[in-house]
BAFI-3210 file (N, C-alpha, C; in Angstrom, 3 decimals, decimal comma, padded with zeros to 6 digits):
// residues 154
n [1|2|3|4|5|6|7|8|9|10|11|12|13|14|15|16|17|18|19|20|21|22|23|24|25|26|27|28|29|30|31|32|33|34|35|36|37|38|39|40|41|42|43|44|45|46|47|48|49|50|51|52|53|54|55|56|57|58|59|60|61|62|63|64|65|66|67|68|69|70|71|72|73|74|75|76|77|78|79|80|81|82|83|84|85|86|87|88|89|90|91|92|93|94|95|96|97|98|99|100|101|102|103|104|105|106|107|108|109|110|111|112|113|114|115|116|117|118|119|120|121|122|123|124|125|126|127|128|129|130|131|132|133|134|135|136|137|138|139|140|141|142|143|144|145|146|147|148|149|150|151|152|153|154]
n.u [-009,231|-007,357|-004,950|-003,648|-004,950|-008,488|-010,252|-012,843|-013,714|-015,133|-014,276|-015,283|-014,851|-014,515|-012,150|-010,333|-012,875|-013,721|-015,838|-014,120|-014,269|-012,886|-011,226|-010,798|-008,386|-005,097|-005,295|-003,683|-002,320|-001,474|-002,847|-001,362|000,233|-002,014|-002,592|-000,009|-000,448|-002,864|-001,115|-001,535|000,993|002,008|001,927|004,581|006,670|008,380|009,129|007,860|006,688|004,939|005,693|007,111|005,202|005,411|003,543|001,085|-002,045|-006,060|-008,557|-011,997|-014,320|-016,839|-019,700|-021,063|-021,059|-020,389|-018,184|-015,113|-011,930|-009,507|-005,601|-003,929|-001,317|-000,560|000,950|-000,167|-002,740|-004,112|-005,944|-008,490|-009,518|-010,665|-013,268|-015,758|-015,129|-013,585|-011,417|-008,589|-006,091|-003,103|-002,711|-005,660|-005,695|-006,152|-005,122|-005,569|-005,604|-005,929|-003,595|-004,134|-005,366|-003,358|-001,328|-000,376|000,783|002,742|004,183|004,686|006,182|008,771|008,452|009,232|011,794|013,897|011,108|010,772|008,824|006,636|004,177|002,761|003,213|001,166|-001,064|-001,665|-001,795|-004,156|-005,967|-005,855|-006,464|-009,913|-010,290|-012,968|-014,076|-011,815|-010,000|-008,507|-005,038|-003,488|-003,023|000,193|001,086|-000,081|001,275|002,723|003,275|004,778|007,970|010,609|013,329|015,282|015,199|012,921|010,618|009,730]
n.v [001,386|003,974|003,317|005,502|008,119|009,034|011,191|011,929|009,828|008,971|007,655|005,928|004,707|003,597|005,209|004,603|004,812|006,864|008,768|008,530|010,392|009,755|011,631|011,792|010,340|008,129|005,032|003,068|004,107|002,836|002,084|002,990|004,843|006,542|006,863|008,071|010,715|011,427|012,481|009,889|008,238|005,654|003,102|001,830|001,289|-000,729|-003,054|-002,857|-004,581|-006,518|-008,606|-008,045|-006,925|-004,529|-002,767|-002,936|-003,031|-003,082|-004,604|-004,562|-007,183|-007,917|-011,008|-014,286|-014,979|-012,486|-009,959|-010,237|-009,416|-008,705|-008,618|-007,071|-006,037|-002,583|-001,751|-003,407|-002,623|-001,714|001,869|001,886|-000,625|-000,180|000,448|001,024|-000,368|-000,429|000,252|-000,041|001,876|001,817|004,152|004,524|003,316|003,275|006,384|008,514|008,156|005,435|002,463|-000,049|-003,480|-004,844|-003,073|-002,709|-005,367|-006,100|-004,256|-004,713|-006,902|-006,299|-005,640|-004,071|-002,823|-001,022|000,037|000,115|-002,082|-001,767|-001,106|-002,669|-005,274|-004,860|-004,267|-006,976|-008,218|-007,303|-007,633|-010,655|-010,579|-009,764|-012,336|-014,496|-017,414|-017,528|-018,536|-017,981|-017,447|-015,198|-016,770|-017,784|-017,203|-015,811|-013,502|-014,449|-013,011|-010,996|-009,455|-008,779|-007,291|-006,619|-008,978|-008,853|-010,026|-012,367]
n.w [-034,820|-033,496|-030,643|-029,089|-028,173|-026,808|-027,013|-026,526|-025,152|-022,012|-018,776|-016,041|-012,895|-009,538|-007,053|-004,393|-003,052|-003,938|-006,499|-009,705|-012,873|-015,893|-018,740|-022,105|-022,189|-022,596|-024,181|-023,634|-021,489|-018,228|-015,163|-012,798|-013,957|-013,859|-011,227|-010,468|-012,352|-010,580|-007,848|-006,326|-005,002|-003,882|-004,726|-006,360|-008,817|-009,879|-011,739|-014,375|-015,400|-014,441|-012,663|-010,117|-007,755|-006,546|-007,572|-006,279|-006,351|-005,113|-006,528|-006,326|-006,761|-007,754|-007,108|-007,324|-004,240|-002,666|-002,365|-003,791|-003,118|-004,747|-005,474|-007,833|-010,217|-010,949|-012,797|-015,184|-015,493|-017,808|-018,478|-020,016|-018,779|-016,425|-016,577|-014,708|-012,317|-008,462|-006,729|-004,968|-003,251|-001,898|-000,002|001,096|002,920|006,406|006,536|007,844|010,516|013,028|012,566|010,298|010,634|009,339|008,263|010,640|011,597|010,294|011,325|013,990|013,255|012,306|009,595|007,573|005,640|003,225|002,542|000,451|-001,151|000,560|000,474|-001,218|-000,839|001,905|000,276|-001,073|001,651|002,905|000,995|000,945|003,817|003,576|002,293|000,638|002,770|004,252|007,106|010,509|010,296|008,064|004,532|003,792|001,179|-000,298|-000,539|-002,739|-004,922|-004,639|-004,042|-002,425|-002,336|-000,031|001,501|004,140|004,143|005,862]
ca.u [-009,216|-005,902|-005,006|-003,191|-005,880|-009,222|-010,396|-014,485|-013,830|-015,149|-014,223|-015,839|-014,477|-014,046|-010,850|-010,318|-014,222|-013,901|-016,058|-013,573|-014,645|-011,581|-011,619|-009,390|-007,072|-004,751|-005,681|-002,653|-002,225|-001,592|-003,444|-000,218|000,247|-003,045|-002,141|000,464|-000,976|-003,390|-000,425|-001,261|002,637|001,874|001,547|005,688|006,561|009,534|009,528|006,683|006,370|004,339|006,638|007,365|004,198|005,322|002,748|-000,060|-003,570|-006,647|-009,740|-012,980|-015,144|-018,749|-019,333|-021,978|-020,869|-020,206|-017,147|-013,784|-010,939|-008,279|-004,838|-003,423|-000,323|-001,914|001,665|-000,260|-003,699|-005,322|-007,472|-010,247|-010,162|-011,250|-014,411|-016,688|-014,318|-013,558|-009,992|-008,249|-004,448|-002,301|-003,468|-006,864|-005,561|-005,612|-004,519|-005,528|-005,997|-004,829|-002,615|-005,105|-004,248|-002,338|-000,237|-000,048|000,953|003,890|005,144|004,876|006,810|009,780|008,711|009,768|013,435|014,026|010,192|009,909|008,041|005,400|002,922|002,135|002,879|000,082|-002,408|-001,799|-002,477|-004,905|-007,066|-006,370|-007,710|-010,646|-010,793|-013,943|-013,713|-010,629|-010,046|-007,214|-004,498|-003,321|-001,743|001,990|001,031|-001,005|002,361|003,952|003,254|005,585|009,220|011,065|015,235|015,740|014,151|012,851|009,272|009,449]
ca.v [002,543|004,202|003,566|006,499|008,872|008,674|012,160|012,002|009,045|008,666|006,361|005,941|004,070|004,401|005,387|004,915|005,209|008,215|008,522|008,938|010,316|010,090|012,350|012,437|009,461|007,366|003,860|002,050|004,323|002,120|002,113|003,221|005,919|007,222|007,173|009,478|011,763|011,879|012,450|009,107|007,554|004,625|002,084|001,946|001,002|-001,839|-003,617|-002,590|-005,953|-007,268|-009,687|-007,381|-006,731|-003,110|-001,190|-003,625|-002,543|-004,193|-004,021|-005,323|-007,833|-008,668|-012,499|-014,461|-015,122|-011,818|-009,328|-010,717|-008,823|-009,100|-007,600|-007,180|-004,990|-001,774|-001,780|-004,440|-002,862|-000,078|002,766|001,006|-002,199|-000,118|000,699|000,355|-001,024|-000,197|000,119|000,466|001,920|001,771|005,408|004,705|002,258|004,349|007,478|010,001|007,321|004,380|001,682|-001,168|-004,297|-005,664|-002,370|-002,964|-006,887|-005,525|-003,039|-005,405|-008,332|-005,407|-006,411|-002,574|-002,186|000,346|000,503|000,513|-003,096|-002,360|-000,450|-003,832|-006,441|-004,062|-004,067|-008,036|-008,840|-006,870|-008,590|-011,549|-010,291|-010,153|-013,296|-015,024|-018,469|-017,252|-018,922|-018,471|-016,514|-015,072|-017,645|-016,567|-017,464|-014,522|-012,512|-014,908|-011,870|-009,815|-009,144|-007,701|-007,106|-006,781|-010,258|-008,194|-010,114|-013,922]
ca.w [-033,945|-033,071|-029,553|-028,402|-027,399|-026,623|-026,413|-026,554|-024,297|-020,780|-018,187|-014,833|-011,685|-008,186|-006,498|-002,965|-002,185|-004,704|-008,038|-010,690|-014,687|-016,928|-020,103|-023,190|-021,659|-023,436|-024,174|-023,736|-020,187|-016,966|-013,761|-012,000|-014,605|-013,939|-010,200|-010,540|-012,089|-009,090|-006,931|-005,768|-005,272|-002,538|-005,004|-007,070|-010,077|-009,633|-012,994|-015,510|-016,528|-013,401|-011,857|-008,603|-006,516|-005,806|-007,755|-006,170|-005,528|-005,058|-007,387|-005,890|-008,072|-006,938|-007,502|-006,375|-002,561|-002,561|-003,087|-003,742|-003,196|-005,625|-005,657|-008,849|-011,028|-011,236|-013,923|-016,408|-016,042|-018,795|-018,022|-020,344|-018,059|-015,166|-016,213|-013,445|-010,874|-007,123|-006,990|-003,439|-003,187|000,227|000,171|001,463|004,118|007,614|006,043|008,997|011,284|013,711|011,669|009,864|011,159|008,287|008,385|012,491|011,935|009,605|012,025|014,760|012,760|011,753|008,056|006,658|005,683|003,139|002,449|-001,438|-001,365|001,502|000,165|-002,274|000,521|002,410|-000,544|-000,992|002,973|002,994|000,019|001,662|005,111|003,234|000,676|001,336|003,533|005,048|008,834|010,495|010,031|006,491|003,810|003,036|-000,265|-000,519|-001,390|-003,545|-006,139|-004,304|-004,730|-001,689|-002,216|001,136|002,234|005,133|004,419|005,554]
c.u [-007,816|-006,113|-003,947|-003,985|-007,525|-010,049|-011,925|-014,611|-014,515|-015,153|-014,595|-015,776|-014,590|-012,197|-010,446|-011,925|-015,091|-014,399|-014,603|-014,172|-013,102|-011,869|-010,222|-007,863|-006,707|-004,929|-004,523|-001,894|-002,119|-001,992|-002,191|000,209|-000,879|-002,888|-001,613|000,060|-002,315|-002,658|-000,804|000,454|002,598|002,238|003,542|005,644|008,136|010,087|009,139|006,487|004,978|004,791|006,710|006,733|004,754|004,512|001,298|-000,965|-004,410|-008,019|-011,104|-013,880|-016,293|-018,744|-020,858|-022,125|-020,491|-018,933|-015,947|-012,807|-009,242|-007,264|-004,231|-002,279|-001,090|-000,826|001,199|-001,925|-004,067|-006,034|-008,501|-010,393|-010,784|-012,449|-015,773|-016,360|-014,489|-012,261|-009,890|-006,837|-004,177|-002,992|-004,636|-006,755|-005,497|-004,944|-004,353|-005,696|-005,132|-004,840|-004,094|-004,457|-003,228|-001,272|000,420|001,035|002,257|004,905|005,800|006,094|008,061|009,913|008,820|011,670|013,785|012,343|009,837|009,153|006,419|004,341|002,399|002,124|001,664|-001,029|-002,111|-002,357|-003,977|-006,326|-007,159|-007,000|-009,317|-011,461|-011,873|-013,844|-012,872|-010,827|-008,547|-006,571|-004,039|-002,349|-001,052|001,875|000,724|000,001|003,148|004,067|004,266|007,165|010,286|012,980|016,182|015,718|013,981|011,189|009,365|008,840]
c.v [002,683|003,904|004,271|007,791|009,112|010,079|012,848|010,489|009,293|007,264|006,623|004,549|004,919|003,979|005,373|005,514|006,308|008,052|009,286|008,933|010,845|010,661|012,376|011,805|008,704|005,834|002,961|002,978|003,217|002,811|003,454|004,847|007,007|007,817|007,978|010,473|012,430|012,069|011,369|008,120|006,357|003,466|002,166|000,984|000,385|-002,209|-003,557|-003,703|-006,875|-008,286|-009,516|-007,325|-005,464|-002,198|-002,272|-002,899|-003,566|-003,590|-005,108|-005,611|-008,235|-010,302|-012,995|-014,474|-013,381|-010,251|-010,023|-009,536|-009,143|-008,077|-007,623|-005,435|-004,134|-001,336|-002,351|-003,633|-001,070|000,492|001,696|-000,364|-001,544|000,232|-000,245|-000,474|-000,272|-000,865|001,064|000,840|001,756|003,337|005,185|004,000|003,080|005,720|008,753|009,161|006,725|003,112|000,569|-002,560|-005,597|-004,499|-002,365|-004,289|-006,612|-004,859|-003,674|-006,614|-007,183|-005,941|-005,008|-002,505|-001,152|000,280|000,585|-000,877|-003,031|-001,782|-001,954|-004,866|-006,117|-004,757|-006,228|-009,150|-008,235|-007,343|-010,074|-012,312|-010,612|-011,322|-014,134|-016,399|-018,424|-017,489|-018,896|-017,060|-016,221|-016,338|-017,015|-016,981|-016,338|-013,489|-013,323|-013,855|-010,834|-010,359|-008,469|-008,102|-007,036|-007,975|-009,449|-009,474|-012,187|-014,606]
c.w [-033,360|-031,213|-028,634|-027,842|-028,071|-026,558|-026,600|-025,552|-022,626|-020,089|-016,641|-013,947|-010,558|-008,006|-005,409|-002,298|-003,215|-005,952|-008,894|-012,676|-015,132|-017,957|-020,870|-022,564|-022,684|-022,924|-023,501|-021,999|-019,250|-016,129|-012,891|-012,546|-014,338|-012,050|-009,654|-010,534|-011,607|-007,907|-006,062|-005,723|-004,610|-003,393|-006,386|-007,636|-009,649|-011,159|-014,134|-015,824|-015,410|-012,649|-010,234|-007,385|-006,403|-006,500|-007,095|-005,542|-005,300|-005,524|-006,334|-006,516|-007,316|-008,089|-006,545|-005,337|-002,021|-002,926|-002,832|-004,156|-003,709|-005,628|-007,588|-008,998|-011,733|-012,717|-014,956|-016,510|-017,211|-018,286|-018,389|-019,485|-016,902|-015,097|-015,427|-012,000|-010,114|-007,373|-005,558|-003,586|-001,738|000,571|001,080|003,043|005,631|007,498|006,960|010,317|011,775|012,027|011,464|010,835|010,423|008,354|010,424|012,556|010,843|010,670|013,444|014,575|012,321|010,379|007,206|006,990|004,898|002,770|001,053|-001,695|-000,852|000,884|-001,006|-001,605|001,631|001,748|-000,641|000,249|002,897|001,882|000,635|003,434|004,377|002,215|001,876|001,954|003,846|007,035|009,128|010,134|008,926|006,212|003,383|001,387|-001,024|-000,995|-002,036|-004,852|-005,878|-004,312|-003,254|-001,294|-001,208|002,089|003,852|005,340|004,650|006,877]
res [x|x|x|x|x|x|x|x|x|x|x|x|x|x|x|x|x|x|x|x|x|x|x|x|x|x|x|x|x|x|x|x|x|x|x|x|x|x|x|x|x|x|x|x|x|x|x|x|x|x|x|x|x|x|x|x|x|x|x|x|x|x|x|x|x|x|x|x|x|x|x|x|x|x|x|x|x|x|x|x|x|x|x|x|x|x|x|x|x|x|x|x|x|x|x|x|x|x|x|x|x|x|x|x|x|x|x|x|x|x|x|x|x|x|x|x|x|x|x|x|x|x|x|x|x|x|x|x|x|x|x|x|x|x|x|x|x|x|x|x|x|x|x|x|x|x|x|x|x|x|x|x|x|x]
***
């Protein structure tokens, strides 16, 4: 099967809360790509290779203890892997609202310098706000996925 387009395909995820049906997408598409062209931009594209943390989201996996919140390179993943996920961008994070308090505990710590890292240092605290048996305050480990040129984040 060729994998450049798919076009009797459907694919069905969520998006920020939001049902999404994909039609007539290309296989070999990225997450990030697909983003775009939802005028979602929050989540940047640094290195394509996944090294960076700046296109990071966070997909949510049900598991026995319950949901685990994973961030991952929305640069490494395929449309076809998302079927059936729950996929969160920085987008969804406080969008009309007061600040979360992973984007609060940023703003507070002056961890934004020029700003092209945070939206993936965001989506990475923010999965591990929620990882399950978490006490305490976040592990800085939790962004060793991230990348930031400014060392603004330490």
């Amino acid at each position: 099967m060729a994998l450049d387009s798919h076009p009797g395909s459907t694919l069905e995820f969520l998006l920020n809360g939001r049902p999404i049906r994909a039609r007539g997408f290309h296989a070999q598409n990225t997450l990030l790509d697909f983003l775009r062209s939802q005028g979602l931009t929050g989540a940047k594209e640094g290195c394509a290779e996944g090294e960076c943390g700046a296109c990071t989201v966070v997909v949510v996996r049900e598991n026995g203890a319950g949901s685990a919140y994973v961030p991952v390179n929305s640069c490494l993943l395929f449309l076809p892997m998302l079927a059936g996920q729950e996929i969160y961008t920085v987008e969804a994070l406080a969008h009309h609202g007061p600040l979360t308090e992973t984007q609060q505990a940023l703003v507070d710590a002056g961890g934004s310098q020029c700003g092209y890292c945070t939206p993936g240092f965001v989506m990475s605290l923010f999965a591990e706000q929620y990882r399950p048996g978490r006490e305490g305050p976040c592990d800085p480990h939790a962004m060793s996925g991230n990348l930031c040129r400014c060392t603004g984040y330490r």
